[in-house]
N, C-alpha and C positions, 0 to 999 in steps of 0.2 A: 201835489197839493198838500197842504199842511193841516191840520186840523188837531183844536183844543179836546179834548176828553176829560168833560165833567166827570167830577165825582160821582153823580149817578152812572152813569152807562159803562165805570168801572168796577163797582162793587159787585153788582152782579154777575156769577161767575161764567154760565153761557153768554150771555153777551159781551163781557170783555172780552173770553177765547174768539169769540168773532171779529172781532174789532181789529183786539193783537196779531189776530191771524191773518187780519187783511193788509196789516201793516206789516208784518213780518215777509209777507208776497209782494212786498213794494206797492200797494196799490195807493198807501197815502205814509203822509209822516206824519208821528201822532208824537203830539207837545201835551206837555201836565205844567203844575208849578207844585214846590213842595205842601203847598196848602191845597192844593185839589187832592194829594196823596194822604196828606193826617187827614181829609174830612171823611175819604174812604176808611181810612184806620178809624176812626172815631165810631164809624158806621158799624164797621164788625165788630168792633169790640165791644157790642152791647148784645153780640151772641154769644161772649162769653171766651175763657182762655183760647177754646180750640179754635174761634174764628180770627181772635183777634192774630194767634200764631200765622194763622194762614194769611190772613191779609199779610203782617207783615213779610211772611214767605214771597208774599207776592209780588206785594213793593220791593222789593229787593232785587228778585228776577228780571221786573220792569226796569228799574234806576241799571242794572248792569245790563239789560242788554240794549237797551237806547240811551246811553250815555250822555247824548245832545238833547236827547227832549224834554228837560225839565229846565223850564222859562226861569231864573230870576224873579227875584220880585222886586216892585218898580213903586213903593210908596208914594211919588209924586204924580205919576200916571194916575193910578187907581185912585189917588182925590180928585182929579178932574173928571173923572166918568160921571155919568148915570145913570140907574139902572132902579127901576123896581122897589128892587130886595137889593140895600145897599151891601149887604152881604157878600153876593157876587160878581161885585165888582174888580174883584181879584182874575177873575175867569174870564174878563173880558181884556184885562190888563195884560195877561197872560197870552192871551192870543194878539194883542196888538207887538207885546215885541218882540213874539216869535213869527211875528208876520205870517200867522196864518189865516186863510180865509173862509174857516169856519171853527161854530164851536159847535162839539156833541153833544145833545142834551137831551134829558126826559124833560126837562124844566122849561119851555118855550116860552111860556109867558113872562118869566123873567129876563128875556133877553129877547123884548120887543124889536122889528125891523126899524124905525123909528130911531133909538137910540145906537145899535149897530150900525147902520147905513154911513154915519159921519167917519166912522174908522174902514170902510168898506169889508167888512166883519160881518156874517149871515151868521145864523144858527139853526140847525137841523138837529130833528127827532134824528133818534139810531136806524131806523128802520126809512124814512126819507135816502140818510144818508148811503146807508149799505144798499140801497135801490139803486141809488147813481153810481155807486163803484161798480154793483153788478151788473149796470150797462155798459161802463165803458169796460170791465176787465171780466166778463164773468168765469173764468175759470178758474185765479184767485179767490175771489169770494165764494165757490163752490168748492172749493179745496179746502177753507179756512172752515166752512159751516161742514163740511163732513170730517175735521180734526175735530172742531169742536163735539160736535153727536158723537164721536168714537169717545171723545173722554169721558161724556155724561154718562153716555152707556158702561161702562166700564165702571166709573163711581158708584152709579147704583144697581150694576148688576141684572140691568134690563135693559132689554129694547127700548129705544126713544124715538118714536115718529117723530117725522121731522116736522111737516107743520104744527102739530103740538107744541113741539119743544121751541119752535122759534116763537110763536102764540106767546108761550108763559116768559120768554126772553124778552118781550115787546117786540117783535118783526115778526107781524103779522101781514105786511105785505111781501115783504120778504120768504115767509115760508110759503106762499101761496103762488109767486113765481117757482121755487124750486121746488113745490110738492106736487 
């Protein structure tokens, strides 16, 4: 399965290491386009030098080690779309010609079933989506959410319950299956 990864459920650093983590287990292949990448750069770097370094640390790690997942962009598509928030019109472009058949989003209401459906294009919450991966493959995505808890723990130097920590990641269904 292929699936878009909005700017949101990239910035955030526990739930990207989930995400990546799920993707790096082969549970799905995860597409961007350079513009889902600066909106994340945009995002950090309003925490300042040390975040904006690290985002782009991050972007960099990302673009080198999925060298295929970053969509083109497709001017002529993304004017024929509609959406909401013409904004994101980019992210829906993005998944149509990477021919994937989701996008991951905190943002739902912007990418109504309605205007997806013509492109056979769904969009799922992070926490929707990592439910279904961890039905069909649960011990990648149990693998991915205890790399991730090792590295938070680590960062800050404490223990991180794990339904907590997925709580404040947005998967909150998710921590409550694995807690």
């Amino acid at each position: 399965m292929k699936a878009v990864l909005d700017a949101c459920v990239l910035y955030p650093s526990v739930l990207r290491e989930i995400i990546i983590g799920c993707a790096a287990r082969g549970v799905f292949s995860p597409l961007w386009s350079a513009r889902i990448l600066a909106e994340w750069q945009r995002a950090a770097d309003r925490l300042g030098p040390e975040g904006a370094a690290i985002a782009a640390g991050e972007i960099a790690r990302l673009r080198a080690n999925w060298p295929n997942a970053e969509i083109a962009a497709d001017p002529d598509l993304e004017a024929r779309l509609w959406l909401p928030d013409p904004s994101d019109r980019h992210v829906l472009a993005a998944a149509i010609s990477g021919a994937a058949q989701c996008i991951v989003t905190l943002n739902l209401r912007d990418f109504p079933a309605r205007a997806l459906a013509p492109e056979t294009v769904t969009a799922q919450g992070p926490d929707d989506f990592l439910m279904a991966r961890w039905l069909e493959t649960p011990a990648a995505v149990e693998a991915a959410v205890q790399m991730a808890q090792s590295t938070t723990e680590a960062a800050s130097g404490r223990a991180q319950p794990l339904r907590p920590l997925l709580k404040r990641a947005k998967l909150p269904r998710l921590g409550k299956a694995l807690g």
